[in-house]
Every structure is written in structure tokens, then in C-alpha cells.
TIVEXKOL-454427 format. One record per residue (C-alpha): x, y, z. Coordinates in steps of 0.05 Angstrom, whole numbers, plus 5000, padded with zeros to 4 digits. Example, Ala and Ser with C-alpha at 12.3 -4.5 7.8 and 13.67 -1.06 7.14 Angstrom:
# TIVEXKOL-454427
[zaza [5246, 4910, 5156]];
[zaza [5273, 4979, 5143]];
END
This chain:
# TIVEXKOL-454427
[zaza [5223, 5131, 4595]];
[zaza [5246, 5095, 4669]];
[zaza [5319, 5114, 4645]];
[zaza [5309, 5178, 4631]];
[zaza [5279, 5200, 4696]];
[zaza [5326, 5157, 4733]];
[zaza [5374, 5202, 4701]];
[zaza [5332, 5272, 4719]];
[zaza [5323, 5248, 4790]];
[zaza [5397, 5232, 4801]];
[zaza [5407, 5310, 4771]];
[zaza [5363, 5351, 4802]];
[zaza [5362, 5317, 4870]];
[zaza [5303, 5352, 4895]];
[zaza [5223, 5337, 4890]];
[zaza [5187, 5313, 4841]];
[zaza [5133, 5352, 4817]];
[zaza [5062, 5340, 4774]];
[zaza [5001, 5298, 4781]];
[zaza [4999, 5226, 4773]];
[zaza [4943, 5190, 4753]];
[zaza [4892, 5215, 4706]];
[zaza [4832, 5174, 4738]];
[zaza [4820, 5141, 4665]];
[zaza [4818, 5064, 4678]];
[zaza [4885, 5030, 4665]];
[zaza [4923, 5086, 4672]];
[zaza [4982, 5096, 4726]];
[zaza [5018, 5150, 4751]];
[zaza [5063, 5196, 4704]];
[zaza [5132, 5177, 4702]];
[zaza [5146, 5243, 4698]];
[zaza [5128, 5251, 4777]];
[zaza [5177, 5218, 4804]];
[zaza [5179, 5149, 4781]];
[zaza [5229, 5100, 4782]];
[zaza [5300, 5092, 4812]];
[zaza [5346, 5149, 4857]];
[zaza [5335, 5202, 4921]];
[zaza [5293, 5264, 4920]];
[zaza [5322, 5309, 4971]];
[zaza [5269, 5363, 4991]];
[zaza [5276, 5425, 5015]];
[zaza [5236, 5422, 5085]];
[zaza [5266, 5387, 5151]];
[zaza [5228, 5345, 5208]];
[zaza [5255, 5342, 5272]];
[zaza [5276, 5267, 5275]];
[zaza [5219, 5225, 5313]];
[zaza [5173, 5270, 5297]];
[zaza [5101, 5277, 5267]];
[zaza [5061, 5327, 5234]];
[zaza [4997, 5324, 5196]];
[zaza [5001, 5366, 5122]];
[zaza [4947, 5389, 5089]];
[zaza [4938, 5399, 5012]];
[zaza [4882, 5407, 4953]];
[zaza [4869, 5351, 4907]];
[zaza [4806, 5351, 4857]];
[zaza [4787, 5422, 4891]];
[zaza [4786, 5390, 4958]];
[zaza [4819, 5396, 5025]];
[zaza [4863, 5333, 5033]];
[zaza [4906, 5313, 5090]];
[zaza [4956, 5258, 5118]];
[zaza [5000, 5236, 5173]];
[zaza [5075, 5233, 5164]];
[zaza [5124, 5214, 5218]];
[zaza [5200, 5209, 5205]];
[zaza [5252, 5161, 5244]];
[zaza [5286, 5176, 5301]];
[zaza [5353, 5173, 5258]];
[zaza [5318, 5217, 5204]];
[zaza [5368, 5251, 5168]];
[zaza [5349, 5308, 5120]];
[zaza [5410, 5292, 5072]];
[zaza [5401, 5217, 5071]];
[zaza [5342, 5185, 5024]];
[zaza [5293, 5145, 5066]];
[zaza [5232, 5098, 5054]];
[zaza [5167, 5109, 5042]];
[zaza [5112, 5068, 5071]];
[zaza [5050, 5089, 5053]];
[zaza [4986, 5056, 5098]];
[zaza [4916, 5064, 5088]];
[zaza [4865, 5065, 5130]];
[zaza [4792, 5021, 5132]];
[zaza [4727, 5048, 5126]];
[zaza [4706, 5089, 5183]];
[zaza [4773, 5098, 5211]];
[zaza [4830, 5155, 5208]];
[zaza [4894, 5169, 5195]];
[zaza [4921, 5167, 5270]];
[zaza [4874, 5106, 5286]];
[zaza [4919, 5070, 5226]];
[zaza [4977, 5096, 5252]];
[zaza [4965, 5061, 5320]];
[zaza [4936, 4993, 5288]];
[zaza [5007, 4981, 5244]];
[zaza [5063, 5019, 5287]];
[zaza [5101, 5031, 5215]];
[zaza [5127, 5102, 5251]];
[zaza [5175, 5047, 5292]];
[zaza [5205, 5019, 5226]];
[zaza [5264, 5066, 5196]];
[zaza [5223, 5100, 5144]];
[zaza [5178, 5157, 5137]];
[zaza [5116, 5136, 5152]];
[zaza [5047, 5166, 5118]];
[zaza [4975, 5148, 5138]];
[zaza [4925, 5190, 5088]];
[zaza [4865, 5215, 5106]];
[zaza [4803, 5188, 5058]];
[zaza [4748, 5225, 5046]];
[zaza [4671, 5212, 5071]];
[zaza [4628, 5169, 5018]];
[zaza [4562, 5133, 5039]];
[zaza [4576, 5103, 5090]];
[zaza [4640, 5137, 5128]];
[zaza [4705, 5153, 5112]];
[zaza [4738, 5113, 5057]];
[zaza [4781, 5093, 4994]];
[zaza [4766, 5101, 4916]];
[zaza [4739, 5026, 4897]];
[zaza [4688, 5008, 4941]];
[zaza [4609, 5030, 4918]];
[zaza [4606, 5073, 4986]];
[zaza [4668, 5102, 4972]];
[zaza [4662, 5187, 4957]];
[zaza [4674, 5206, 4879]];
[zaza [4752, 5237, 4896]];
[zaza [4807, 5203, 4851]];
[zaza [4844, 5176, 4900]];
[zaza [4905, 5145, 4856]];
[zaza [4913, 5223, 4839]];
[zaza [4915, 5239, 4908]];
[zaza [4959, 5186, 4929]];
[zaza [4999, 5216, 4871]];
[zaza [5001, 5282, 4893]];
[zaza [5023, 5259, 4967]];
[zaza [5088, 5228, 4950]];
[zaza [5097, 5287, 4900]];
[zaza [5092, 5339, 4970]];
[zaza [5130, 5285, 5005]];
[zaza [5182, 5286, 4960]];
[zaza [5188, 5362, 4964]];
[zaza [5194, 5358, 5041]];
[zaza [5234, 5306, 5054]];
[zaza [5293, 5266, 5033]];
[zaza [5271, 5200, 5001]];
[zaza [5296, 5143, 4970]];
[zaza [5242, 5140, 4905]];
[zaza [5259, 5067, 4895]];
[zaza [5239, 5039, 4958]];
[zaza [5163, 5066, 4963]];
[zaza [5119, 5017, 4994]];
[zaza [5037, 5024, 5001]];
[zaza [4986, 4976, 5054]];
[zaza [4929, 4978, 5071]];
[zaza [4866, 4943, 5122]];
[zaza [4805, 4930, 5093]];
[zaza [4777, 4975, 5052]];
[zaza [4854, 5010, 5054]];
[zaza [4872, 4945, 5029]];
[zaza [4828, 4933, 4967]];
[zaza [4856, 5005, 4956]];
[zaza [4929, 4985, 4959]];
[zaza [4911, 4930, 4917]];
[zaza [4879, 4980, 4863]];
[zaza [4950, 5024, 4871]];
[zaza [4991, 4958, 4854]];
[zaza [4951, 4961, 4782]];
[zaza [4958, 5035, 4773]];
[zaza [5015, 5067, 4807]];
[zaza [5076, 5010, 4799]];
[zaza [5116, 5065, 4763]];
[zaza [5125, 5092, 4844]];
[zaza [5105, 5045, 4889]];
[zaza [5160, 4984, 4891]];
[zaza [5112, 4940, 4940]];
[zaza [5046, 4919, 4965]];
[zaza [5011, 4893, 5024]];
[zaza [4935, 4885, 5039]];
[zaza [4915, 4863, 5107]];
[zaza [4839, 4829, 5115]];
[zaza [4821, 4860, 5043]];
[zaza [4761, 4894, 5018]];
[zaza [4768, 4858, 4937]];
[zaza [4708, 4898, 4904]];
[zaza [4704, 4899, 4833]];
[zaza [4723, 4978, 4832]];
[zaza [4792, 4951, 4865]];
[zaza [4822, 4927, 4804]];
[zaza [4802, 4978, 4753]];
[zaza [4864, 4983, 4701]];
[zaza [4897, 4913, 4723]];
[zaza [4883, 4881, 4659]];
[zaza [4948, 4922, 4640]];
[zaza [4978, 4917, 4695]];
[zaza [5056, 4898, 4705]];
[zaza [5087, 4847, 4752]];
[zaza [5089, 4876, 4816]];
[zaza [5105, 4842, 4892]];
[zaza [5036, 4838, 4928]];
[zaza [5036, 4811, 5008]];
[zaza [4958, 4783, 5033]];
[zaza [4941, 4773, 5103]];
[zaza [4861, 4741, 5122]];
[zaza [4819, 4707, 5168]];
[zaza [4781, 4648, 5142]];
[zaza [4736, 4678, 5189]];
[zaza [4737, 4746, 5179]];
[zaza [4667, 4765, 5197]];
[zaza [4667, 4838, 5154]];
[zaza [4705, 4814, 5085]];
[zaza [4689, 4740, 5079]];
[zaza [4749, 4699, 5060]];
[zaza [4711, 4667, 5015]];
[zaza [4679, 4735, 4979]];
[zaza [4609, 4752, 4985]];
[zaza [4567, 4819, 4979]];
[zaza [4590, 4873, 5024]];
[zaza [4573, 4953, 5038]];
[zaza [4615, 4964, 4984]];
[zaza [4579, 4912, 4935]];
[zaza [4608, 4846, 4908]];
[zaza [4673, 4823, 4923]];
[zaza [4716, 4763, 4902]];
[zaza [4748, 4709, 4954]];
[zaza [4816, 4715, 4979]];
[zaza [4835, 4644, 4929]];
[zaza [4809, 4685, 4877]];
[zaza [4852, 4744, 4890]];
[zaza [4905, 4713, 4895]];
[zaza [4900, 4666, 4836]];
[zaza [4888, 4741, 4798]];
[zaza [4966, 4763, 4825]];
[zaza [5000, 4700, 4815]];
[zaza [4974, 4701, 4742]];
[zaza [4985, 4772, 4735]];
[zaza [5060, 4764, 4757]];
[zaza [5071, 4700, 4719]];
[zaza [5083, 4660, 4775]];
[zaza [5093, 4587, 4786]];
[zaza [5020, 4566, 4808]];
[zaza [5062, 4513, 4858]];
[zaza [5082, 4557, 4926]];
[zaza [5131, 4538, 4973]];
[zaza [5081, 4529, 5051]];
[zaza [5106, 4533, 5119]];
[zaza [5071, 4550, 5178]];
[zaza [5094, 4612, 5217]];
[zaza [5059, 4605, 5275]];
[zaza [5001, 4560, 5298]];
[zaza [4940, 4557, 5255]];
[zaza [4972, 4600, 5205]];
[zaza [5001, 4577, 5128]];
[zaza [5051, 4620, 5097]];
[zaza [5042, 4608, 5020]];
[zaza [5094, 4640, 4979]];
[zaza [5095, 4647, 4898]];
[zaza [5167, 4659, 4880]];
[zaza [5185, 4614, 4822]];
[zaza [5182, 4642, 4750]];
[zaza [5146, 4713, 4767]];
[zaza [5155, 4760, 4716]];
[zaza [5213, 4815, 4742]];
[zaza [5237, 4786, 4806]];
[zaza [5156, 4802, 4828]];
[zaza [5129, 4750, 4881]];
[zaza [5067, 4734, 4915]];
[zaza [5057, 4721, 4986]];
[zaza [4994, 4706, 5029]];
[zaza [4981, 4692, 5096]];
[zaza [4922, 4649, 5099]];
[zaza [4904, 4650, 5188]];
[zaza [4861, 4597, 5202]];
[zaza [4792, 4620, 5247]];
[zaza [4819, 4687, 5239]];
[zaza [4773, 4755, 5245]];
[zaza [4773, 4824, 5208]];
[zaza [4844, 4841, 5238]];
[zaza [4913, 4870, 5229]];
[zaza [4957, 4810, 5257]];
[zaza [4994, 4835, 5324]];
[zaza [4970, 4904, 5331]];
[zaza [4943, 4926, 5400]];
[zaza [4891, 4893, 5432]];
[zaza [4818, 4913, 5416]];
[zaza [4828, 4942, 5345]];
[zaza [4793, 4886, 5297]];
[zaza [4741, 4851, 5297]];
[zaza [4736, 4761, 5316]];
[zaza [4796, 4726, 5335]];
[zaza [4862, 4762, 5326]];
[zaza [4929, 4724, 5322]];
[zaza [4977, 4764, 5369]];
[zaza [5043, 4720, 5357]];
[zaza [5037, 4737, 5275]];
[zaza [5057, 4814, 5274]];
[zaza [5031, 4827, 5206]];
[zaza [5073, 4898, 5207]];
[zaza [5148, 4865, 5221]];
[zaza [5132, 4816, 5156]];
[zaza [5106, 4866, 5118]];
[zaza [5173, 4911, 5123]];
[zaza [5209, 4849, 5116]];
[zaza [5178, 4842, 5049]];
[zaza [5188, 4909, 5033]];
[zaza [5263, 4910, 5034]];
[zaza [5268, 4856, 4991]];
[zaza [5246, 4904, 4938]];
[zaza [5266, 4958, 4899]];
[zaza [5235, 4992, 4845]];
[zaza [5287, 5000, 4804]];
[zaza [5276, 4908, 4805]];
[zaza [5222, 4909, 4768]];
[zaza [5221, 4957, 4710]];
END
């Protein structure tokens, strides 16, 4: 099925259209949508540099995002994706000021959750609103794709907090579009890994605090309900990816250990955490004042996690 869109994409050239997602647990995106290797030229321009916010219906509802394109943007030459999502109570724009992915050479998106319970937030956590979000997140790289020119084998997703436990659900339903994940201080609530008992391999990056004062490092009850500890989480991935369980550590930066699960994963997949000792509730390196108990300003969380990214391609691991 992978082949045979490769070979639709490569001939039509243009974007990919459909849902993705049918909100059933275990199931992922239709290949159909997009999935899988080549470029998918659309037929709208940005003006390089620049940013817009689009809005479109998913579920019946108003939905919107964020998109910024590089200041090389070209709209005849396929670019990245990196998808980031937001925490609980934050925005779109707020995200796109914590990470600073609209500086990397790809397009940049930042959607917009919806408001649950307790303030605005992602599909997985208890507070979270009823919306499908894996169908919306869908439906965004489907409008993407018709608007700009990208390169469908190098789509990337992160996420903070509760936008992380959400990128973490995406890695176990959407890996027929997304080539790469990152999570940064993680929100791991049960609802997060709905479908990844049939999950496949997929290349997951972890950032936490072992003091993260909102999403204990080592799991607790939180707004959202329960939630497992970052060991846990981890020890899920590296399973789930057939991974050596012996990583390779270094130490980046003071107080921080860099474990990294390369050997034996399952389709050139890896695991990689960053475990920051006496950390808080942060996104490593962004500007001052945005998290919560000690940040680590020398580990720029965004730089590693684009790093990661281009060591994958989605075409690697199906």
C-alpha cells in the first residue's frame, strides 16, 4: 500500500486529500492521505519568512493553526514539516515563541487545541475536550499539503506537556505521515497511548526534569488523571521499537544524561531521552520565563530536536 502511494504522490505532485484517522483505537491515518515517501506541491504560495494563521472545520468545528515558511521558502521546492503542539492552557503563537522551530528551514505549524475542562488542550488527557484530534492533525497536513510544497517524507510532530503526551499518542497512530517524534516535559496519561499496542517502530526524542513540578518524572496523578513515569515511558518505546535495552550515555551539558537506544531497533527507529537532573516543567533553552522550576538554558531542546529529525525519513521505516 506504501508503494503504491509513493508512486501516486510522485504522479500527481500536488496535495493530498481525505481524512486520516478514524478516532477508533489503534487505528492511524489513511495511507491514502498522503502517506509515505515523495513532494506534494500545492497550489497556494507564502511569501518566504512569512506567517499566517488558516482556519478550517474538523468534527463540525472551527479549527485553526499557525504556519510560517523559511526565509528561503521556495514554492517549487518540497520542504519539511514540523509540526509542534502546544501545553494545556497555552496557544498556538505562545508555542511558537517557546520552540523558535519558524528559524529552522522548514515550514513550521503550531495547532490550535480546543477548550476541555480545564483550558485549552490535546486529545488524551481526562480534561481534554471530546474533538478527535489525530483526525484533525490529519486534516492539517492534508490543507498543508494543498498550500504548500512539501517534502511528505520528512514530517516531524513535538510537543510540551500535554502537547507532548499528544505527540506521543500521534507516534502510535499517525507513523504512516509523521517520520519523527519529540515530547518535551510530557504529559504520559493513559489516553496518550490509545492504539500503541499495534503500533510500528517509530524514532521518539524525550526531554524531563527530575523535578518537573507539573508532570512528575516519576508519574503520579495529574489534572488529566494518572500518568506513568518518564522510565516507564521510555522502557514502553524501547520495547516497542525493539531496541537494545543497553544505551550508549554521555552528558551534554552539566547535570544532564543523554541516553540513546540505537542498537537492534526495529527499522532504523531509535530512542533518545534527555534525562536533566533538578530540572522543572520546561522546554530546554527557550526564552526566559516560559516554564515552570529550574530551566537549563545551555541544552536548547529545539536545535537537538531538528537534529534528530533529519536523521529521519519516512520512507526509513516502512
Amino acid at each position: 500500500m506504501v508503494a503504491v502511494t509513493v508512486l501516486a504522490l510522485g504522479l500527481t505532485a500536488c496535495g493530498s486529500s481525505g481524512g486520516s484517522g478514524e478516532g477508533a483505537e489503534g487505528s492511524s491515518s489513511s495511507a491514502a492521505s498522503g502517506s509515505s515517501s515523495g513532494s506534494a506541491c500545492g497550489s497556494g504560495n507564502m511569501a518566504p519568512g512569512s506567517s499566517k494563521t488558516v482556519h478550517l472545520t474538523s468534527g463540525g468545528r472551527d479549527r485553526s493553526y499557525v504556519v510560517t515558511v523559511p526565509k528561503d521558502y521556495s514554492a517549487d521546492t518540497p520542504t519539511p514539516v514540523v509540526m509542534a503542539f502546544h501545553g494545556r492552557g497555552r496557544d498556538s503563537e505562545q508555542m511558537k515563541t517557546l520552540t523558535g522551530f519558524s528559524d529552522k528551514p522548514a515550514i513550521a505549524v503550531y495547532p490550535q487545541g480546543l477548550t476541555g475542562s480545564k483550558g485549552t488542550s490535546w486529545q488524551g488527557a481526562s480534561y481534554a475536550s471530546d474533538a478527535d484530534d489525530v483526525k484533525f492533525t490529519g486534516e492539517v497536513l492534508d490543507k498543508v499539503e494543498s498550500d504548500l510544497c512539501v517534502d511528505t517524507d520528512r514530517v516531524y510532530a513535538a510537543g510540551m506537556s500535554n502537547g507532548g503526551g499528544f505527540a506521543s499518542l500521534l507516534a502510535c497512530r499517525m507513523s504512516d505521515r509523521i517520520a519523527a517524534f519529540a515530547s518535551v516535559s510530557g504529559a504520559y496519561y493513559g489516553g496518550t497511548r490509545a492504539g500503541c499496542n499495534t503500533a510500528g517502530a517509530v524514532p521518539i526524542m524525550e526531554f524531563h526534569g527530575t523535578d518537573d513540578p507539573t508532570m512528575k518524572y516519576d508519574g503520579g496523578d495529574g489534572k488529566g488523571g494518572e500518568y506513568i513515569s518518564v522510565p516507564e515511558y521510555i522502557d514502553e518505546w524501547v520495547a516497542r521499537n525493539q531496541c537494545s535495552h543497553e544505551p550508549e550515555v554521555d552528558q551534554p551539558v552539566d547535570g544532564v544524561e543523554h541516553y540513546s537506544f540505537k542498537n537492534d531497533c526495529k527499522n532504523g527507529s531509535e530512542v533518545q531521552q534527555y534525562r536533566i537532573d533538578g530540572g522543572g516543567h520546561t522546554w530546554p533553552g527557550a526564552p526566559e520565563g516560559m516554564g515552570t522550576g529550574r530551566d537549563t538554558p545551555n541544552l536548547h531542546a529545539t536545535d537537538l530536536i531538528w537534529e534528530f529529525f533529519q536523521n529521519h525519513r519516512l520512507s526509513q521505516h516502512h
